[in-house]
N, CA, C and O atoms as a Maestro MAE file, in Angstrom:
{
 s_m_m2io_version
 :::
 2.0.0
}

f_m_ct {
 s_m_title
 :::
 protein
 m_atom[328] {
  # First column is atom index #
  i_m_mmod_type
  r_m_x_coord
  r_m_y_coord
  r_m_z_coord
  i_m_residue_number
  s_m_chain_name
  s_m_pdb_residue_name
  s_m_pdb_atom_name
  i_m_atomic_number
  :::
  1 25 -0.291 13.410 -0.936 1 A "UNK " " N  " 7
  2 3 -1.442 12.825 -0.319 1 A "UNK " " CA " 6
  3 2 -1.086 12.544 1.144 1 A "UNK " " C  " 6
  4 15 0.052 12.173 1.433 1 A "UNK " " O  " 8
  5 25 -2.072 12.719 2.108 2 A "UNK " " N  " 7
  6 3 -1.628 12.615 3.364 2 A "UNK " " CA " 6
  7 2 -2.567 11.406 3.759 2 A "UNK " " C  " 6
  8 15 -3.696 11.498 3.277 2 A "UNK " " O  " 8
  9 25 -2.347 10.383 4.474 3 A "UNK " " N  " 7
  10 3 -2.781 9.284 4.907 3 A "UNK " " CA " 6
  11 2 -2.730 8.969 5.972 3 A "UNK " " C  " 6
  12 15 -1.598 8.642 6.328 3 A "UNK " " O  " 8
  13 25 -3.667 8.896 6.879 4 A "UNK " " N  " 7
  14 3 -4.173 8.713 8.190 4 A "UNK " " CA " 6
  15 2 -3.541 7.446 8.501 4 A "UNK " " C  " 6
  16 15 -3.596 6.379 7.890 4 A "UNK " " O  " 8
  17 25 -2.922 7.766 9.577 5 A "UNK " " N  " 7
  18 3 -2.424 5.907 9.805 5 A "UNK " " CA " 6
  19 2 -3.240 6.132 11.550 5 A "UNK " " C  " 6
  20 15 -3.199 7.094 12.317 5 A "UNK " " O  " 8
  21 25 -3.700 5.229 11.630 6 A "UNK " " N  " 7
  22 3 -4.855 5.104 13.019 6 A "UNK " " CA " 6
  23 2 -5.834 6.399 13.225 6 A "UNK " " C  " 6
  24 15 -6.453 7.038 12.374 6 A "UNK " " O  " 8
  25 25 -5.774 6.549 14.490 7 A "UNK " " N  " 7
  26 3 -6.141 8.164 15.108 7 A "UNK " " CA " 6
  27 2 -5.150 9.115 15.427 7 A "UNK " " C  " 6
  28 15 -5.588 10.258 15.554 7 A "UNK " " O  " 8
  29 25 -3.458 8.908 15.658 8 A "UNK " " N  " 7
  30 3 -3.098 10.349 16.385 8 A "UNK " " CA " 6
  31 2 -1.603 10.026 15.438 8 A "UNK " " C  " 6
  32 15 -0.516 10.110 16.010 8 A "UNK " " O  " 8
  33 25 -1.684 9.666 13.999 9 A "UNK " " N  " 7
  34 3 -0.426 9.513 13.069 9 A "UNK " " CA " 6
  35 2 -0.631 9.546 11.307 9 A "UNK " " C  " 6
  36 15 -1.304 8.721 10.689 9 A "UNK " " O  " 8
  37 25 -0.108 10.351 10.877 10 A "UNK " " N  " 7
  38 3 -0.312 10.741 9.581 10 A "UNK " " CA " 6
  39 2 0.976 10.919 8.428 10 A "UNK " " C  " 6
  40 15 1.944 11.674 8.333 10 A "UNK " " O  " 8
  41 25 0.475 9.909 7.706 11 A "UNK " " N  " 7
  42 3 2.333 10.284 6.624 11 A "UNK " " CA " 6
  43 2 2.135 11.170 5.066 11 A "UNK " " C  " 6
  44 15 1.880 10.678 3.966 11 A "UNK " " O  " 8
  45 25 2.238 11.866 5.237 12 A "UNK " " N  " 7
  46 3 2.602 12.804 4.029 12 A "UNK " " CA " 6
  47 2 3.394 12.105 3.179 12 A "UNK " " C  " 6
  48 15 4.571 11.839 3.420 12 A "UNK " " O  " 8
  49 25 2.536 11.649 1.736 13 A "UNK " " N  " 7
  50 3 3.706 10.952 0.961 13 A "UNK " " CA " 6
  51 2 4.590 11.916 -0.542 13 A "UNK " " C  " 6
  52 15 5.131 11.630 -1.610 13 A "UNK " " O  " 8
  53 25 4.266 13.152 0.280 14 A "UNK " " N  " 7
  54 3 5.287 14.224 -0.696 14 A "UNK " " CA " 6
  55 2 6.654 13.332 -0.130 14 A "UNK " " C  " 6
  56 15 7.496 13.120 -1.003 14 A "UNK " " O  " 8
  57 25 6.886 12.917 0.923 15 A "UNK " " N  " 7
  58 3 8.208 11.982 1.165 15 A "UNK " " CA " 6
  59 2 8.396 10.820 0.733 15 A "UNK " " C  " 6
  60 15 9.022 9.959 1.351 15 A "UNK " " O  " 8
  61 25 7.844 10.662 -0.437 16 A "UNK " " N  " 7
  62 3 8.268 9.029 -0.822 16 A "UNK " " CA " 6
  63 2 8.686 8.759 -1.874 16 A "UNK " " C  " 6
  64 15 7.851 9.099 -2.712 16 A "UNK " " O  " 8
  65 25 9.535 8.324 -2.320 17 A "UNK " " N  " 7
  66 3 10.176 8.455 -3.090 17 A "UNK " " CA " 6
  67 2 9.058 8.294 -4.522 17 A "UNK " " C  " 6
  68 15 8.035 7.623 -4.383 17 A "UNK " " O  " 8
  69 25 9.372 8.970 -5.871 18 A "UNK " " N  " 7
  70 3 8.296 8.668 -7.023 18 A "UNK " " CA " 6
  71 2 8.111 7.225 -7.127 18 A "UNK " " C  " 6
  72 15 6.933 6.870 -7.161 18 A "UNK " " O  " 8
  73 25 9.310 5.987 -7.207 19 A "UNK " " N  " 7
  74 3 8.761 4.498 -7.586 19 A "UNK " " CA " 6
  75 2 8.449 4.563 -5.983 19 A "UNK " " C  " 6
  76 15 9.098 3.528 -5.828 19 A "UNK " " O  " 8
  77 25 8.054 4.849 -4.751 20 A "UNK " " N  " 7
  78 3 7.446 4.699 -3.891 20 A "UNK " " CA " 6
  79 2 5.819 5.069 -4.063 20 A "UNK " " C  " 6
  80 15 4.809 4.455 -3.715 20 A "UNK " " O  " 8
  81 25 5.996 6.225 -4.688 21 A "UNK " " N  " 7
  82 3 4.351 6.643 -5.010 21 A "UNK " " CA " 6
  83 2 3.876 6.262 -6.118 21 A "UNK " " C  " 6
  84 15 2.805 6.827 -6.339 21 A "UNK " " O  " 8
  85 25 4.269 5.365 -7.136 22 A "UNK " " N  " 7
  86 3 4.122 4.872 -8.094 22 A "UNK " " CA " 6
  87 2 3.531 3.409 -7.326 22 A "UNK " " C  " 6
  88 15 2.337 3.226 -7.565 22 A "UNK " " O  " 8
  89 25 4.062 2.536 -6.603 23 A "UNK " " N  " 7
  90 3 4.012 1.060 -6.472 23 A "UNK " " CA " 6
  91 2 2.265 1.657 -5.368 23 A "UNK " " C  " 6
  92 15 1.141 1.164 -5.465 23 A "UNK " " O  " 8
  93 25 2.699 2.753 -4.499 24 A "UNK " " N  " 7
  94 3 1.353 2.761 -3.366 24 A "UNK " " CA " 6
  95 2 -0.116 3.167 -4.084 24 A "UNK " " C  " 6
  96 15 -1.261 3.049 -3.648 24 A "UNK " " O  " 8
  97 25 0.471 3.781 -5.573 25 A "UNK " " N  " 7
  98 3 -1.190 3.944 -5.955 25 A "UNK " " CA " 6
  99 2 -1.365 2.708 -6.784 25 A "UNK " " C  " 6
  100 15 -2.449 2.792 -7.362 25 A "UNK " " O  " 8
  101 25 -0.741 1.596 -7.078 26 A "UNK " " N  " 7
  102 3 -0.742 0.217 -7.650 26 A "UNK " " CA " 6
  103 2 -1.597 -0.285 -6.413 26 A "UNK " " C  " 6
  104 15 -2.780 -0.625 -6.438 26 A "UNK " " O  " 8
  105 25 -0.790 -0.258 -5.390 27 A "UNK " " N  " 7
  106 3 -1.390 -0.792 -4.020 27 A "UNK " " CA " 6
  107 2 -2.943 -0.432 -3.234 27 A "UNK " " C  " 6
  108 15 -3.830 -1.228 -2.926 27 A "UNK " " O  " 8
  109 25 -2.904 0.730 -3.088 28 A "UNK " " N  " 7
  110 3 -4.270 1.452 -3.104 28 A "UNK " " CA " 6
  111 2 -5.633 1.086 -4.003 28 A "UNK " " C  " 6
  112 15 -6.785 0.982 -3.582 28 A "UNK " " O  " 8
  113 25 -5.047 0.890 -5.644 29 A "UNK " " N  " 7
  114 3 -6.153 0.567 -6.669 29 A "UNK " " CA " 6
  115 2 -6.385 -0.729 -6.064 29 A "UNK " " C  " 6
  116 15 -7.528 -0.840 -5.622 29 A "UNK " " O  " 8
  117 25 -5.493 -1.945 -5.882 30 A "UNK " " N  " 7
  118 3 -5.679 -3.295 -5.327 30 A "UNK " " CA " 6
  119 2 -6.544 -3.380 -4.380 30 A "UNK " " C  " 6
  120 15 -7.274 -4.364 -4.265 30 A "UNK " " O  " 8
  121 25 -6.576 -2.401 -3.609 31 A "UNK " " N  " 7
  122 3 -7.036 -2.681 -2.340 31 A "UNK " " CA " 6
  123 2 -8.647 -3.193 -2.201 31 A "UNK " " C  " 6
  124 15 -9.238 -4.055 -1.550 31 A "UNK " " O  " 8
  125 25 -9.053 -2.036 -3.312 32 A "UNK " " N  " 7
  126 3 -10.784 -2.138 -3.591 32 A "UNK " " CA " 6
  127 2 -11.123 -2.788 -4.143 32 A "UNK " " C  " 6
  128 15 -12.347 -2.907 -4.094 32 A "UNK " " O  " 8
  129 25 -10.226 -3.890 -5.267 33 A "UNK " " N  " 7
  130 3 -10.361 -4.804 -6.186 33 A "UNK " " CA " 6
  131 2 -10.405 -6.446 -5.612 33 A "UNK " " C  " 6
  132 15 -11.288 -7.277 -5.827 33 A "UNK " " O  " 8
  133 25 -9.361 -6.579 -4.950 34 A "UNK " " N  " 7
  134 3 -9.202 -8.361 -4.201 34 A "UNK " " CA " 6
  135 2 -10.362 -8.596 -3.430 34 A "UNK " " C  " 6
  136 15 -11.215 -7.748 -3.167 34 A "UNK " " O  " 8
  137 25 -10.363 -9.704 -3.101 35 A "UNK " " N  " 7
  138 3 -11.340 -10.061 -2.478 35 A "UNK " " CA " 6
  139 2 -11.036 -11.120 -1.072 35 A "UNK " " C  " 6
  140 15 -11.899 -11.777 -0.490 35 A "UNK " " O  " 8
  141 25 -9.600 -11.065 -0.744 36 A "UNK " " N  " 7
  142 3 -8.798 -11.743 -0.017 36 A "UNK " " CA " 6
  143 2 -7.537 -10.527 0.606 36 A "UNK " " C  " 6
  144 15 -6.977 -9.624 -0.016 36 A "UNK " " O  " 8
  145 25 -7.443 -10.805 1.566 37 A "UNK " " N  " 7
  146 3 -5.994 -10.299 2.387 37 A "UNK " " CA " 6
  147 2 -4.749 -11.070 1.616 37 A "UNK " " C  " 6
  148 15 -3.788 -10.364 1.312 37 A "UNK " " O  " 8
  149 25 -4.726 -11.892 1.421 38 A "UNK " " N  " 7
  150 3 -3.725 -13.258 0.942 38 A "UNK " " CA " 6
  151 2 -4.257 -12.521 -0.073 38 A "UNK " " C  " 6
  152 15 -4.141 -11.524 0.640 38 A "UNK " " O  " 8
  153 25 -4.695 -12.115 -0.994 39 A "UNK " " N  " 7
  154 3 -4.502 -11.362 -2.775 39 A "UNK " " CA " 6
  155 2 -3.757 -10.000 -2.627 39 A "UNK " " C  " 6
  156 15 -2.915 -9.498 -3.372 39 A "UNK " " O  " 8
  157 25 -4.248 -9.581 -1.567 40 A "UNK " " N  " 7
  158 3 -4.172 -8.052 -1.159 40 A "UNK " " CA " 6
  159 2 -2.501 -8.281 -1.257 40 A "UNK " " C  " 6
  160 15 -1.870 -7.781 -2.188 40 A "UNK " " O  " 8
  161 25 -1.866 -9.059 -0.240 41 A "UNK " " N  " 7
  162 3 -0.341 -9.347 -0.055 41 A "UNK " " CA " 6
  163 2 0.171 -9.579 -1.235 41 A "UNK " " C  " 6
  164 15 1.177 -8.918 -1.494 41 A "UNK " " O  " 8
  165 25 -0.315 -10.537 -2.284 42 A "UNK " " N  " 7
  166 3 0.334 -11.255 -3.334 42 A "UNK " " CA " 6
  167 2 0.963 -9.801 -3.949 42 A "UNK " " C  " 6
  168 15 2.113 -9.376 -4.059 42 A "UNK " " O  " 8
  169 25 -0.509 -9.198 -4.330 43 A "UNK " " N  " 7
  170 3 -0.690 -8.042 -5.251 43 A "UNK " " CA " 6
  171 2 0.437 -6.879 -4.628 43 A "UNK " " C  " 6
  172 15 1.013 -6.279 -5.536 43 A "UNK " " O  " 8
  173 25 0.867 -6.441 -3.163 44 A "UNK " " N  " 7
  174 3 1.892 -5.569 -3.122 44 A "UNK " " CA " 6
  175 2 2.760 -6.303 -3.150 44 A "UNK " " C  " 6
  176 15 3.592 -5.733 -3.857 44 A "UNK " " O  " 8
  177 25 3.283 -7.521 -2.751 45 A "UNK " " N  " 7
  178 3 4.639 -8.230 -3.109 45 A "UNK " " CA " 6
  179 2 4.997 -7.859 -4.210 45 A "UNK " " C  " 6
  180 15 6.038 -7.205 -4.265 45 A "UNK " " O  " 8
  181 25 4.177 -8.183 -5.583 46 A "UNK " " N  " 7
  182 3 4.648 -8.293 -6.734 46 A "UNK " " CA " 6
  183 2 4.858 -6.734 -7.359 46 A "UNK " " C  " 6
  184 15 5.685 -6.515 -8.243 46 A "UNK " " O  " 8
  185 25 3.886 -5.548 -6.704 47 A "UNK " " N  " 7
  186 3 4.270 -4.422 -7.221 47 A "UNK " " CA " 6
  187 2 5.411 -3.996 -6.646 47 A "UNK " " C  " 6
  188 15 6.115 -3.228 -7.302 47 A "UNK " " O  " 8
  189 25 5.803 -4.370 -5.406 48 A "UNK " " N  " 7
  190 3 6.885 -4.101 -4.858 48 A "UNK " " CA " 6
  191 2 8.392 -4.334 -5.469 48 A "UNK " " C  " 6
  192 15 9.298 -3.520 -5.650 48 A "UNK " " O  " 8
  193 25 8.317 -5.965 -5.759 49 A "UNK " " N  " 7
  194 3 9.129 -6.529 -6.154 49 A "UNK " " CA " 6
  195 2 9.084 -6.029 -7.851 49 A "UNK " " C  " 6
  196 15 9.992 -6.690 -8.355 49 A "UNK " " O  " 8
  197 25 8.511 -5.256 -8.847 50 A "UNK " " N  " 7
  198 3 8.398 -5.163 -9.958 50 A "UNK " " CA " 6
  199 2 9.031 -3.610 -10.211 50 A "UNK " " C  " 6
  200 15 9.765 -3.144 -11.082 50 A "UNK " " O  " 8
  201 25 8.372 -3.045 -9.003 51 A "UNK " " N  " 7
  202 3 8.799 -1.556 -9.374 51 A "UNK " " CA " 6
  203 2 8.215 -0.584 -10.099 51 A "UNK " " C  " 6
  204 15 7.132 -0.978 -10.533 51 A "UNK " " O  " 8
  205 25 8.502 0.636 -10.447 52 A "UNK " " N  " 7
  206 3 8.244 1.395 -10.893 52 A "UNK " " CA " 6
  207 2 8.341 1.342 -13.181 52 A "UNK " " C  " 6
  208 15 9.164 1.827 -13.958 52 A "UNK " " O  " 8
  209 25 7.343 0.699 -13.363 53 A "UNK " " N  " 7
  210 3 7.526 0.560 -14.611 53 A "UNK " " CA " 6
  211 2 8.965 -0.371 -15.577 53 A "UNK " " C  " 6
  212 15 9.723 -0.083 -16.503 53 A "UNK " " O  " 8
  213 25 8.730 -1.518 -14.725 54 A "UNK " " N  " 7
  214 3 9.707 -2.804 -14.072 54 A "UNK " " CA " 6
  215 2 11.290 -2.175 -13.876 54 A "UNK " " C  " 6
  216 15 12.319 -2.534 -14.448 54 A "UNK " " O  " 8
  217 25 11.139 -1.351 -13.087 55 A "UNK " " N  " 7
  218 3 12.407 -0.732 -13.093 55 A "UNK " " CA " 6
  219 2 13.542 -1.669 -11.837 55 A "UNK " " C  " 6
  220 15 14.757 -1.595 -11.655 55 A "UNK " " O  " 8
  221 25 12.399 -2.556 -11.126 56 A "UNK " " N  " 7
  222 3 13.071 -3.118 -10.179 56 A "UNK " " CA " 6
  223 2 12.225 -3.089 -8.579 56 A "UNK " " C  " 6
  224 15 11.059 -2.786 -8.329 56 A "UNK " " O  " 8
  225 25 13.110 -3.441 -7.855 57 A "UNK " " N  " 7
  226 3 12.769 -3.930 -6.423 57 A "UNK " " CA " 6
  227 2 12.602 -2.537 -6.193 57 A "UNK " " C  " 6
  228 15 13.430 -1.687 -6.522 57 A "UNK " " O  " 8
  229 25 10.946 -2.196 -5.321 58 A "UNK " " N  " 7
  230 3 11.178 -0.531 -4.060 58 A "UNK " " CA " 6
  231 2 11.407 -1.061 -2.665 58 A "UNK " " C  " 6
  232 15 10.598 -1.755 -2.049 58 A "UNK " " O  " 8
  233 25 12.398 -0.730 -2.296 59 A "UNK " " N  " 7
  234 3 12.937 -1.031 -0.870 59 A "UNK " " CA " 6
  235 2 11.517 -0.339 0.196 59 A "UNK " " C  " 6
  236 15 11.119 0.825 0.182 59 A "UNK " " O  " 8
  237 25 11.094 -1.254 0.874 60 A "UNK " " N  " 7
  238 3 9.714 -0.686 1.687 60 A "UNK " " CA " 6
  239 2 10.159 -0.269 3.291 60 A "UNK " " C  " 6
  240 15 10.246 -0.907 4.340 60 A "UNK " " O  " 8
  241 25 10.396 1.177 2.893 61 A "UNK " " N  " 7
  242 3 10.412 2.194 4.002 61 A "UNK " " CA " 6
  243 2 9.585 1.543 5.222 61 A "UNK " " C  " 6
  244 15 8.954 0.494 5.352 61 A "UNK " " O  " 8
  245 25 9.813 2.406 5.880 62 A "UNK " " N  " 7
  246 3 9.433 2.461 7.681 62 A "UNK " " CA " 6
  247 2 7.316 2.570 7.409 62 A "UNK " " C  " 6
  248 15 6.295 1.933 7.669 62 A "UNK " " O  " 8
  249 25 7.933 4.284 6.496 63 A "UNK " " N  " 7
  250 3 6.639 4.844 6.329 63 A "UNK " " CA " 6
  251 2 5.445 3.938 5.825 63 A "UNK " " C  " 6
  252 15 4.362 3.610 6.310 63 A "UNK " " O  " 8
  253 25 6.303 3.603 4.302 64 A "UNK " " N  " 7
  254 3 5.929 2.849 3.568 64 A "UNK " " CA " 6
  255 2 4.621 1.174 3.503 64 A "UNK " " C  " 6
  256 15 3.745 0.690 2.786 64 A "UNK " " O  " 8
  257 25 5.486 0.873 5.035 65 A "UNK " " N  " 7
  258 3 5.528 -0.239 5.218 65 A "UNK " " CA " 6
  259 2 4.172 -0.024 6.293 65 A "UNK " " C  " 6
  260 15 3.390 -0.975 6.282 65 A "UNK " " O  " 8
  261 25 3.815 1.140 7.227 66 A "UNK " " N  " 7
  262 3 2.965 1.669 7.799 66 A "UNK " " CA " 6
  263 2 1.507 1.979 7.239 66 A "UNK " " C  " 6
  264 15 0.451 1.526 7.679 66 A "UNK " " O  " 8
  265 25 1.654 2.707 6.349 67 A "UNK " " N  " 7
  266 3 0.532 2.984 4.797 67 A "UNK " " CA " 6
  267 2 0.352 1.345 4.325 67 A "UNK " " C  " 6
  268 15 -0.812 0.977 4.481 67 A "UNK " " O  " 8
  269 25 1.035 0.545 3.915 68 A "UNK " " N  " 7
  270 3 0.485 -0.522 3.894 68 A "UNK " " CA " 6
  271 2 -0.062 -1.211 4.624 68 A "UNK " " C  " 6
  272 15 -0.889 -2.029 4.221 68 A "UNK " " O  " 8
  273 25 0.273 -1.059 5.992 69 A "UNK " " N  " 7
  274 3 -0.658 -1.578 7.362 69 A "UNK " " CA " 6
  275 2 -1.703 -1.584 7.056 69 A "UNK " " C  " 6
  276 15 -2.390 -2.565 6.768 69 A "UNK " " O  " 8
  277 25 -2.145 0.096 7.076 70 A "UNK " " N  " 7
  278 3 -3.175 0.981 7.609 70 A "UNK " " CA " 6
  279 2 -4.167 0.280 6.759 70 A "UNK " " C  " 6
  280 15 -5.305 0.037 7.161 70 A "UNK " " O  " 8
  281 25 -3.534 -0.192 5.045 71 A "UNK " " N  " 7
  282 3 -4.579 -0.479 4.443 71 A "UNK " " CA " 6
  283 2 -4.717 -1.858 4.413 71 A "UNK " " C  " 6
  284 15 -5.555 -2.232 3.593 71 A "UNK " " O  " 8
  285 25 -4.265 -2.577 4.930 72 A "UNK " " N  " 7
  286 3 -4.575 -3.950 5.212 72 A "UNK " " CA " 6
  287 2 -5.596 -3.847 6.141 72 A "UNK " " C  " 6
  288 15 -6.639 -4.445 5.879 72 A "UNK " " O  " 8
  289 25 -5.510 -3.153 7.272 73 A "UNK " " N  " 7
  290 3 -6.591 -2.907 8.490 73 A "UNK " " CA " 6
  291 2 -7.414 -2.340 7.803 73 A "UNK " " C  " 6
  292 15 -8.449 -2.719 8.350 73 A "UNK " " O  " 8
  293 25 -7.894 -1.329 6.523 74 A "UNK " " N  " 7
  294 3 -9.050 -0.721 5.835 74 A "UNK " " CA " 6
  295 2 -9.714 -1.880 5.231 74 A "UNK " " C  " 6
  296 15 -10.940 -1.978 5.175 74 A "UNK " " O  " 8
  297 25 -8.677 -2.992 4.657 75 A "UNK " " N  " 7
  298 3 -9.232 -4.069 3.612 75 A "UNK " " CA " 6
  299 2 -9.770 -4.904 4.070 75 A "UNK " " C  " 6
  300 15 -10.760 -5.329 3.474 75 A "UNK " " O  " 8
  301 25 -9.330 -5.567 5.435 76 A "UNK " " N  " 7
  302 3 -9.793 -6.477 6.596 76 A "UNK " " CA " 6
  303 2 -11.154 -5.465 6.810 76 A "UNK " " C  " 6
  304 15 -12.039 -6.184 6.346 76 A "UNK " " O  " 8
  305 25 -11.503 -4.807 7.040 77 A "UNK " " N  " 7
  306 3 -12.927 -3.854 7.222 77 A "UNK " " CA " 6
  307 2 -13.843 -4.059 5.901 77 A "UNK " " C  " 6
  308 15 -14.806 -4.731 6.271 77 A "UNK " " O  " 8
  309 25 -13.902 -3.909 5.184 78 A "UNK " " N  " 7
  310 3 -14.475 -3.620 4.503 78 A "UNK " " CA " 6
  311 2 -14.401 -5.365 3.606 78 A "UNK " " C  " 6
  312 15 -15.087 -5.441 2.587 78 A "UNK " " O  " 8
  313 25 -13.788 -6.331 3.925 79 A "UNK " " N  " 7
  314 3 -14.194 -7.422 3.665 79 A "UNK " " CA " 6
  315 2 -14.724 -8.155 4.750 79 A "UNK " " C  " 6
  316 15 -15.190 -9.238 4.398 79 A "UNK " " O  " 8
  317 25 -14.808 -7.884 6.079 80 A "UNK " " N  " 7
  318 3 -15.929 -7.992 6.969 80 A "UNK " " CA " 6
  319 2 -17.547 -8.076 6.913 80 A "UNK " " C  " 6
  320 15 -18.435 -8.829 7.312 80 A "UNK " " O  " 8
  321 25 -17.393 -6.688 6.080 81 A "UNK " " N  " 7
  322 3 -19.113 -6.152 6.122 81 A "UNK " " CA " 6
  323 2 -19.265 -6.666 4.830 81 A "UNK " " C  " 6
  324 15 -20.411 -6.536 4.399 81 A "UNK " " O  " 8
  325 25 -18.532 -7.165 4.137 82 A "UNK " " N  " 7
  326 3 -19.455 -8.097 3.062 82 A "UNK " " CA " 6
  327 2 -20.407 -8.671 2.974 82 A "UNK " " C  " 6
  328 15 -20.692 -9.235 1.917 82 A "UNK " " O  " 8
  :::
 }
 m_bond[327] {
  # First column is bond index #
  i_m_from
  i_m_to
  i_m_order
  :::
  1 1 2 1
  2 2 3 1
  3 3 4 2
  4 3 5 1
  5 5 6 1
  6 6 7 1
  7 7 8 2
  8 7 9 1
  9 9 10 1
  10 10 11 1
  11 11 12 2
  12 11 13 1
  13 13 14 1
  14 14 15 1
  15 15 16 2
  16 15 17 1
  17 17 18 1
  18 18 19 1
  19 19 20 2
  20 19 21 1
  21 21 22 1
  22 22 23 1
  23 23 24 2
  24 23 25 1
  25 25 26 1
  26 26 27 1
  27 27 28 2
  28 27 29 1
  29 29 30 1
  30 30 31 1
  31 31 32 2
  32 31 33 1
  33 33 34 1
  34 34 35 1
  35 35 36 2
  36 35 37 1
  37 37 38 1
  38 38 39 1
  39 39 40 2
  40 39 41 1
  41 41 42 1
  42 42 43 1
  43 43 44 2
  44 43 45 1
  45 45 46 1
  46 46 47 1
  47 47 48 2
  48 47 49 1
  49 49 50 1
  50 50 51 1
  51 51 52 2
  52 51 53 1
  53 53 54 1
  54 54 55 1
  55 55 56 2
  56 55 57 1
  57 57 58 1
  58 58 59 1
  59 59 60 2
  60 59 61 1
  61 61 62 1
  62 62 63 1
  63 63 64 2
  64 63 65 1
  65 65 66 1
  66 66 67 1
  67 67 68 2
  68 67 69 1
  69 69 70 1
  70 70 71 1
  71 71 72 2
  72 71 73 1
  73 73 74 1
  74 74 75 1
  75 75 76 2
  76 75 77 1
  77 77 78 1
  78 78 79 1
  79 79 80 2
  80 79 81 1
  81 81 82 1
  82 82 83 1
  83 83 84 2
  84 83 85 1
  85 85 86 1
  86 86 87 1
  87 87 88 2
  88 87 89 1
  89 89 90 1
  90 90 91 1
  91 91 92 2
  92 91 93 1
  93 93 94 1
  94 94 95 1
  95 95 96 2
  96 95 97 1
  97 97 98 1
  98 98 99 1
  99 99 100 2
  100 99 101 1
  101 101 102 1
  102 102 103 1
  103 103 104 2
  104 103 105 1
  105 105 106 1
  106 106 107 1
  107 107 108 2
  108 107 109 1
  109 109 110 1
  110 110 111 1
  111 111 112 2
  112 111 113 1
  113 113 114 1
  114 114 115 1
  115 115 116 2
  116 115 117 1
  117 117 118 1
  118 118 119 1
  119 119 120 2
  120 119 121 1
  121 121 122 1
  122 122 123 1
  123 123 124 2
  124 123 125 1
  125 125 126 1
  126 126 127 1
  127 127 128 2
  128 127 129 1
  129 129 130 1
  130 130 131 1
  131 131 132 2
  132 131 133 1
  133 133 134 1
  134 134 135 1
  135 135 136 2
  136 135 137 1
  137 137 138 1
  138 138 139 1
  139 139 140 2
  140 139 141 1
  141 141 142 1
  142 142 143 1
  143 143 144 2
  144 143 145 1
  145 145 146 1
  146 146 147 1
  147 147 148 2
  148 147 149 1
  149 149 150 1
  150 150 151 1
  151 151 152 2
  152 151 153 1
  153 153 154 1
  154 154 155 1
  155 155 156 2
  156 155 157 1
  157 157 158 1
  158 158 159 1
  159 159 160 2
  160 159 161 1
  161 161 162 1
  162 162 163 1
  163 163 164 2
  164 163 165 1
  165 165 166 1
  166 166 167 1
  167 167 168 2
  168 167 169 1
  169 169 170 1
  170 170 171 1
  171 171 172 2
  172 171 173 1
  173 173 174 1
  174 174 175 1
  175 175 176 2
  176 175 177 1
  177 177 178 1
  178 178 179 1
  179 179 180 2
  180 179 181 1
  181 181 182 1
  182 182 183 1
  183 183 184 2
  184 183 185 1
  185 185 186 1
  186 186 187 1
  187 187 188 2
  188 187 189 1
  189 189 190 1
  190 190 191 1
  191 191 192 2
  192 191 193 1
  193 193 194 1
  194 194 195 1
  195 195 196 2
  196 195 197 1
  197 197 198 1
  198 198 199 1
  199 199 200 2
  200 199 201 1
  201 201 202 1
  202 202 203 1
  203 203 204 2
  204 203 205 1
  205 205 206 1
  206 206 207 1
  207 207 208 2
  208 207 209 1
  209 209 210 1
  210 210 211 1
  211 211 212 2
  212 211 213 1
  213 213 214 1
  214 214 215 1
  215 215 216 2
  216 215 217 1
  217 217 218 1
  218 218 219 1
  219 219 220 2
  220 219 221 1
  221 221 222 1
  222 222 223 1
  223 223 224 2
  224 223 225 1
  225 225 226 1
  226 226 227 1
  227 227 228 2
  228 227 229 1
  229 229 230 1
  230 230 231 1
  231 231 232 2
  232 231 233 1
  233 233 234 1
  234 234 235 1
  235 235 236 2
  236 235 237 1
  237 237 238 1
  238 238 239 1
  239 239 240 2
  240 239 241 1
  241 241 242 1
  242 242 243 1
  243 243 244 2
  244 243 245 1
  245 245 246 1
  246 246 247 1
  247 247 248 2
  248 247 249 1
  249 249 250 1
  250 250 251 1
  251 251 252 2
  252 251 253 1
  253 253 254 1
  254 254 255 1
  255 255 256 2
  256 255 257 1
  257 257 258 1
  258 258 259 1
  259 259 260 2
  260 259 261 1
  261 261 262 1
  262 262 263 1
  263 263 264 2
  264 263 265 1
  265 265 266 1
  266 266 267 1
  267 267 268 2
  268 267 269 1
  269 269 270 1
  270 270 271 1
  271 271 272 2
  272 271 273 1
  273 273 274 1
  274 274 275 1
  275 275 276 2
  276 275 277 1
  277 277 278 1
  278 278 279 1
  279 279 280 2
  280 279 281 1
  281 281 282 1
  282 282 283 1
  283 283 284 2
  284 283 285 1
  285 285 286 1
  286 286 287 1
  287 287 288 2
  288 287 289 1
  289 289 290 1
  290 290 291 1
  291 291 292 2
  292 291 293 1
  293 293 294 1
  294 294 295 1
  295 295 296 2
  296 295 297 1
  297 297 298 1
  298 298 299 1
  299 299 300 2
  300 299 301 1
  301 301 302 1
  302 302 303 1
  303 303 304 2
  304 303 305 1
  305 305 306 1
  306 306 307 1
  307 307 308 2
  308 307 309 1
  309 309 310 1
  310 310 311 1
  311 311 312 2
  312 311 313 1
  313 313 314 1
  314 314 315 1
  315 315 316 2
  316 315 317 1
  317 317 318 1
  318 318 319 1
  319 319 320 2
  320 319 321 1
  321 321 322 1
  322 322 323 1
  323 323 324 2
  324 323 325 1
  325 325 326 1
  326 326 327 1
  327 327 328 2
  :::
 }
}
């Protein structure tokens, strides 16, 4: 999946590790569900910190950590126009 981060940056997450792409589609489903930024956070802390089918802590990449931006700035939007 390739993911737009602003206008002129894009991360291909064929590079992420599987419990990386495991915790970001945990993160992603969250995103449309909370109804708070402060839930939004709780909710990747804990997938973060849980892992891949509680396999443990995913160390949050550069990339990683970018894609989660992007969608904090999507979630902040779209709990705006509420």
């Amino acid at each position: 999946m390739i993911i737009q981060i602003d206008h002129n940056k894009s991360i291909d997450t064929d590079s992420f590790s599987s419990a990386e792409r495991h915790v970001l589609q945990k993160i992603i489903g969250w995103q449309s569900l909370v109804d708070s930024l402060a839930d939004f956070r709780q909710k990747t802390k804990s997938a973060l910190a849980v892992g891949w089918n509680n396999s443990g802590p995913v160390r949050t990449t550069e990339s990683l950590s970018l894609v989660i931006q992007q969608l904090e700035k999507e979630l902040r939007i779209r709990l705006d126009t509420q």
